[in-house]
C-alpha positions, 0 to 999 in steps of 0.5 A: 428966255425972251419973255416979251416974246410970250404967245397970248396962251389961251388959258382954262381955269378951275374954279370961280363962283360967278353962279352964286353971284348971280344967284344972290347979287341984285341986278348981277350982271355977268358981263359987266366989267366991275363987279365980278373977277370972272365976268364975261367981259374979264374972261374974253380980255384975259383969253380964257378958253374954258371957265369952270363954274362952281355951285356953292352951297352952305350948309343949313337949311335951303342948301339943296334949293340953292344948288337947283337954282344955280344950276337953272342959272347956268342953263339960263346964262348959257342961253342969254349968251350963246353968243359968247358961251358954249357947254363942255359936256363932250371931248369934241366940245372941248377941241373946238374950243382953242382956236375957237371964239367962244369960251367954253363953260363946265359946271362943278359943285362945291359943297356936298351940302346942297346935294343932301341937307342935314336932316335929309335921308342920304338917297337925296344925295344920289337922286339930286346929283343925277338931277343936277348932271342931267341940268348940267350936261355935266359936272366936272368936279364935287367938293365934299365940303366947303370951311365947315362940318357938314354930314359927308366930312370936315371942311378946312376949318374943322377937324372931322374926318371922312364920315359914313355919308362920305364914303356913301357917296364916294362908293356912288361916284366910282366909275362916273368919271365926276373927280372929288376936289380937296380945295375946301376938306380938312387935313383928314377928309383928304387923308379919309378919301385918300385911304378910302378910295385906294382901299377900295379900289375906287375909279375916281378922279382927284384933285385940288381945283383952287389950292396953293401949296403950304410950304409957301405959305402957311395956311389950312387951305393951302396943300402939305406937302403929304397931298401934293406927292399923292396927287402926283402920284395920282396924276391929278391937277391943283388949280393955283389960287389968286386969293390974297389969303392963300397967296401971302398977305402982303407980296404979290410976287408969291402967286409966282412962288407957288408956280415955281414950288410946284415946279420944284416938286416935279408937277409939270403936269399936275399945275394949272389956274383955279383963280377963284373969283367971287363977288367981294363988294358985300363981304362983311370981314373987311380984314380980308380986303383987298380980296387979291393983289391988283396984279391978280384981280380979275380975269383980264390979267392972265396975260401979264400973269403969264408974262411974269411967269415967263420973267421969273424964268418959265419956258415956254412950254411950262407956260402952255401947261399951265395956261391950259395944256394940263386941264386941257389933257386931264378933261379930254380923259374924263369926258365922253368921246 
């Protein structure tokens, strides 16, 4: 096809951690050019139409206040810029939005940690997510754990399991339609929610927001091949990642690859963006820098993304579902009419 022929597509995107940027950055600035891949500045130049917002815990002590006050961020961020942000709490939110002049925003959770510290009893959990949704007005997806071990499971980097607190909170959330994320569990969290949910009959939602696939590129944060063919079967999304790390270390033109990966896999309807940008100025492991190829830096390349898709083959409406048509679909299905 004629890829110069291309429609700027208005684009959503599954995850960045813009909040704890602001909530841990002196004099953040969210709408400045520079700092932030995710700025408000970056996401109106790459006509993104619907950000996703993560708020980022570790686990240790304060994880739970630091939830509390990302939340206050976001109610605070969408008040300062009204001009320019909207909330996504409901479908007729989210309708507005594609033609509309606003970016819409909807708030997840990343880490379980900061709904329940270690020590905590685990009705904390409950009465802590019930407080953050009603800050929130809405809470799109939770991640049971982010690189580590915490109480509810094994993170990426470790080899624990679904734990009794896990499944305490799964048991919670059937029915609320908030979807549980696979972005940062263990190979056997996953195969624990996987297992758990289907056995007892769970209504929840499955996904794996920021992750690339590992028959690409070999990588624990990336998806085997196993959990790809259960989210299809699930009918979830996986939220392509531009991080370097999970992308491929040295070429660029991989991101494309694990768009085509999927394709060949027949997920059509499950691929999407969850870029994953965060603040890197400060980050101590300067092995990992550059955090992102030029090509997939900020916000603002979604465009030129896209037009590389569209070299590399795409068609069109492949195009519309990744920019936006299957996150699009799978949130109307989710939210309250």
């Amino acid at each position: 096809m004629n890829h110069s022929t291309i429609p700027h597509l208005p684009v959503i995107d599954l995850h960045c951690d813009l909040l704890s940027y602001m909530l841990e950055v002196p004099h953040a600035d969210p709408a400045g050019a520079t700092d932030m891949g995710a700025s408000i500045f970056y996401l109106q130049q790459g006509g993104v139409k619907l950000q996703t917002m993560a708020i980022y815990s570790d686990v240790k002590p304060g994880s739970a206040q630091k939830a509390e006050n990302q939340a206050r961020i976001y109610r605070q961020l969408l008040q300062d810029y009204a001009d320019y942000l909207m909330p996504v709490c409901r479908q007729q939110d989210l309708q507005q939005l594609i033609t509309g002049s606003k970016i819409g925003t909807i708030a997840a959770i990343e880490n379980a940690a900061g709904l329940c510290e270690e020590g905590e009893p685990l009705e904390r959990a409950f009465t802590r997510l019930d407080a953050l949704e009603e800050v929130l007005g809405r809470i799109f997806y939770i991640g049971i754990t982010h690189h580590t071990e915490n109480r509810f499971g094994g993170g990426n980097y470790s080899q624990a399991g679904l734990k009794d607190d896990g499944k305490a909170l799964l048991d919670y959330l059937h029915g609320r339609n908030i979807a549980i994320d696979l972005a940062h569990t263990s190979d056997a969290l996953a195969e624990g929610i996987f297992t758990y949910t289907a056995q007892r009959s769970l209504d929840i939602p499955i996904i794996a927001s920021h992750s690339n696939f590992r028959g690409v590129w070999d990588h624990v944060r990336n998806l085997p091949d196993e959990f790809v063919q259960e989210l299809a079967r699930r009918q979830g999304l996986i939220g392509i990642n531009f991080l370097r790390a999970y992308v491929n270390n040295e070429r660029p033109e991989a991101l494309l690859e694990h768009f085509q990966y999927g394709l060949d896999k027949g997920l059509e309807d499950l691929l999407c963006f969850g870029a994953d940008f965060f603040y890197t100025k400060d980050f101590p492991d300067k092995s990992r820098h550059p955090f992102y190829f030029t090509e997939h830096e900020h916000a603002g390349k979604y465009p030129s993304i896209l037009q590389a898709l569209a070299g590399a083959g795409l068609e069109q409406g492949q195009l519309r579902k990744i920019a936006y048509e299957n996150a699009y679909g799978y949130l109307s299905r989710l939210l309250p009419a």
